[in-house]
N, C-alpha and C positions, 0 to 999 in steps of 0.2 A: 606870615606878615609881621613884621618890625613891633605892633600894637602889641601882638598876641605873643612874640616873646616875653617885652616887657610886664604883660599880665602875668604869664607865667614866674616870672622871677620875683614879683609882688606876691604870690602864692606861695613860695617859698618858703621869701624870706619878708619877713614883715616890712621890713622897710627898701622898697622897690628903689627909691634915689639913690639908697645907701648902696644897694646893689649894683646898679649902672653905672654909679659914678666908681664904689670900689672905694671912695673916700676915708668910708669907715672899717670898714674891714683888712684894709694893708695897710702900709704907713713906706714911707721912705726917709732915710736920714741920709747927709753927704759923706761919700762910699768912702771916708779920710784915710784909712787902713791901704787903701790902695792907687792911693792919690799920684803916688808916684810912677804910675806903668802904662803910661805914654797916654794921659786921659787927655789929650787935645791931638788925637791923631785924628780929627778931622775938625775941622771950623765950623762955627754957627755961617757962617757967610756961606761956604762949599754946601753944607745942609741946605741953608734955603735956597739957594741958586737950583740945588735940585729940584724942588719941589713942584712946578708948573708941568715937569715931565711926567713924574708921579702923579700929577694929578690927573693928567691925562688917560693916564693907564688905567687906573683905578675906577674914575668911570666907566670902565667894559668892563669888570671886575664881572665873573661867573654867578658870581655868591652876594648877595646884595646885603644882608645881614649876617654874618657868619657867629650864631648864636656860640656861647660857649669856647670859639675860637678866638685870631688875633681882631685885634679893632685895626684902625687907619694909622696910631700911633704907630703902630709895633709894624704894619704891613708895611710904613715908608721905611723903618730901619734896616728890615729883612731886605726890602727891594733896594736902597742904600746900598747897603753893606755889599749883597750879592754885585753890584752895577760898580762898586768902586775895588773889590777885589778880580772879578773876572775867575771865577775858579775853572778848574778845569770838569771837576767832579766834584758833583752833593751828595751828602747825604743826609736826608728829612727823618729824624723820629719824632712822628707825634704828626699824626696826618689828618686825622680829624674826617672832615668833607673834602676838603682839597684844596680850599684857597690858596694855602701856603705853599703847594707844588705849582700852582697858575703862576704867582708870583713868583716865585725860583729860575719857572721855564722862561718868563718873561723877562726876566732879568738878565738871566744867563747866556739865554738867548738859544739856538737849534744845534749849537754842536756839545753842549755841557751834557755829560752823563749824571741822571740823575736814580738815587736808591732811596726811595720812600718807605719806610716802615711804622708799622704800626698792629698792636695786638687787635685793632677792629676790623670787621667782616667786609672787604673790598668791596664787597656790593655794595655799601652805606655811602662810598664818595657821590657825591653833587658832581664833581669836575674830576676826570680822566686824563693822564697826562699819556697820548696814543704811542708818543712817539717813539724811534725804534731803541734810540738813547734813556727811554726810562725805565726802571723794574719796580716791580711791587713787593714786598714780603709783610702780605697782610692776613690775617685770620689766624684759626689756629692751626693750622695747617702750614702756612708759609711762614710766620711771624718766626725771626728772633731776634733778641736782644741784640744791638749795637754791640754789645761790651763783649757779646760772648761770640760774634759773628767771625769766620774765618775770609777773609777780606783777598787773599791770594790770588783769588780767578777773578775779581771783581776791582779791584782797583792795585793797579803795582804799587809798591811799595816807591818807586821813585817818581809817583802824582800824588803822593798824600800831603805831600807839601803844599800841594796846589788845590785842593780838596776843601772844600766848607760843609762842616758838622752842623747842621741844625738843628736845634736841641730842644722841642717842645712836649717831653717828656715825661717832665715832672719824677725826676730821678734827680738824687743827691749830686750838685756840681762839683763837689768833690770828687767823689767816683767818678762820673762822666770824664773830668781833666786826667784823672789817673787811667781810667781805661785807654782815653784817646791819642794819650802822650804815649803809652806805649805800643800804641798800634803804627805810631809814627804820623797821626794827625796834630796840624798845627793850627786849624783858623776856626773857632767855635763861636756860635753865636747864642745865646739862653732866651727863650721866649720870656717866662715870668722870671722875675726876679724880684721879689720885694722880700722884706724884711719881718713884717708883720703880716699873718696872716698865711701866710707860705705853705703849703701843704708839702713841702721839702726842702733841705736843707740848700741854701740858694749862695750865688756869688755874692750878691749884697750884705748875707747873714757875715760871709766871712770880712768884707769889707767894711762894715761899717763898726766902730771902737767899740766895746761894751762899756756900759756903766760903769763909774766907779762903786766897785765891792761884789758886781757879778762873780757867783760862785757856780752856777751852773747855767747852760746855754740849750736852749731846745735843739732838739734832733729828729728829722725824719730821713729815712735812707729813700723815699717814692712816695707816692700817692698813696698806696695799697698798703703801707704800712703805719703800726701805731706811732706816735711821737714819744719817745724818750729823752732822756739829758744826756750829756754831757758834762765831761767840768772843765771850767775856765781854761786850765791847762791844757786841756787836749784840744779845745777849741785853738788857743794860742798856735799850739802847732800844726794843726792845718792851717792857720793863716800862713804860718812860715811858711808854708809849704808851698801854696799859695805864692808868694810874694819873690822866691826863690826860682818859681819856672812859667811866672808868667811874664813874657814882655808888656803886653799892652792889657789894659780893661778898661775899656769906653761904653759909660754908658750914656745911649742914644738920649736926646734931650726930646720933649713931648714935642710932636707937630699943634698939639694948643693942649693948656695943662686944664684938663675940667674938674680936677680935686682942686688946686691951689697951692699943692706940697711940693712940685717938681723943680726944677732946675728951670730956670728962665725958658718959656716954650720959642717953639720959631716963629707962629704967630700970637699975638697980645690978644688982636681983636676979634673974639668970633666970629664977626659981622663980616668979616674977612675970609675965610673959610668956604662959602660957597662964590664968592669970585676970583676964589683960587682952580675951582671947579673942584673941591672938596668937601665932603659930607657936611651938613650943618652938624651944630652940637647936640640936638632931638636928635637926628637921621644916625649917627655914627652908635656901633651897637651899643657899647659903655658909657656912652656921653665924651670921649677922650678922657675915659681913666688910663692913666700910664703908671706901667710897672718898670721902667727903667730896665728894658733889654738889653744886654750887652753883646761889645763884640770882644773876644777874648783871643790872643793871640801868646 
């Protein structure tokens, strides 16, 4: 129950707001470092005009609180994204229970092949994607890494064009861009992304300006691993790097911003929210904390 999450996460962490909202613990600043790579490839008007469809969906949604997973912010950009590219073929790391494969299949719609992985025990999903179009490589037994996967019997090399990477992994977006490009993947999209608080080194990290007189940059290469620095310079050049082979970085604006730090949301008034037929601001897991997902092309 939605209560007994929340309990749980006040048991944690001392301050149970700070945790739902996400307020205190990440931060966002405007991504200026990457201002230039097509950050209005979609409209706030084209956003909301989607939204009564998503809303509709979303109520039959499998997973009613998806604890630790995406909230409503992040499911409409995922289900977005997926609805305005039309890929031909997915692939999910970072599966969690399932939502985000619901969301994918629903998107996608019954002919998209889809490739879920994740290093957790396939018997832990809540939601099954039956269909003959999806595989699993889950446990320790089937699991492996994206980066390290041999891709040749599973997606040709001339649909990787038409292929969307979903990336809620919690692995360094650097690597991730570097593995993908050369696998010959072009359309990524990153679950968390902030700035502060990031348990890896994120698209934001590289996008948004350093301080003046930053001499060294945190660094985590995953979850599973320590944080180390970096220095300025080397940071510099992965932005180049960055900034050199990405066309587009859009990051999705909040469907309602419940920190206060995001990008003007799609709706102003919460009160609005449940006559959209969307989760109120109690109901929604995080309260609509948004981490500014992107889609990366």
């Amino acid at each position: 129950p939605h209560w007994f999450q929340q309990l749980v996460l006040s048991l944690v962490w001392t301050d149970a707001r700070n945790v739902a909202l996400g307020c205190g613990l990440f931060g966002w600043q405007p991504p200026a470092a990457c201002a230039s790579l097509g950050a209005d490839r979609w409209s706030t008007d084209e956003l909301r005009a989607a939204l009564p469809e998503f809303a509709s969906l979303y109520a039959r949604r499998p997973i009613a609180h998806n604890m630790w997973g995406m909230n409503t912010n992040h499911a409409f950009a995922l289900w977005f994204t997926v609805r305005a590219l039309r890929p031909t073929h997915i692939v999910e790391s970072g599966v969690l229970r399932g939502l985000g494969t619901w969301l994918l299949r629903s998107a996608a719609g019954p002919e998209a092949r889809i490739f879920s992985f994740d290093p957790m025990w396939e018997g832990a999903l809540s939601w099954r994607d039956n269909s003959s179009r999806a595989r699993y490589f889950m446990g320790d037994d089937n699991f492996t890494d994206i980066g390290k996967m041999d891709w040749t019997d599973l997606i040709p090399q001339s649909d990787r064009a038409t292929t969307l990477v979903v990336l809620d992994d919690h692995t360094s977006a650097l690597t991730r861009v570097r593995q993908l490009r050369k696998q010959g993947f072009v359309h990524l999209w990153f679950d968390d992304n902030s700035v502060k608080g990031a348990d890896f080194y994120t698209m934001a990290a590289m996008c948004t300006p350093l301080a003046d007189g930053t001499k060294e940059v945190p660094y985590q290469e995953d979850l599973f691993s320590s944080v180390s620095s970096i220095s300025a310079a080397e940071h510099h050049t992965n932005v180049d790097y960055i900034l050199q082979r990405v066309e587009t970085y859009f990051e999705f604006p909040p469907v309602f911003d419940g920190c206060g730090w995001a990008k003007p949301p799609l709706v102003t008034d919460q009160e609005e929210l449940p006559k959209l037929g969307l989760p109120s601001l109690r109901d929604d897991i995080y309260h609509y904390r948004h981490m500014h997902p992107p889609y990366v092309k």
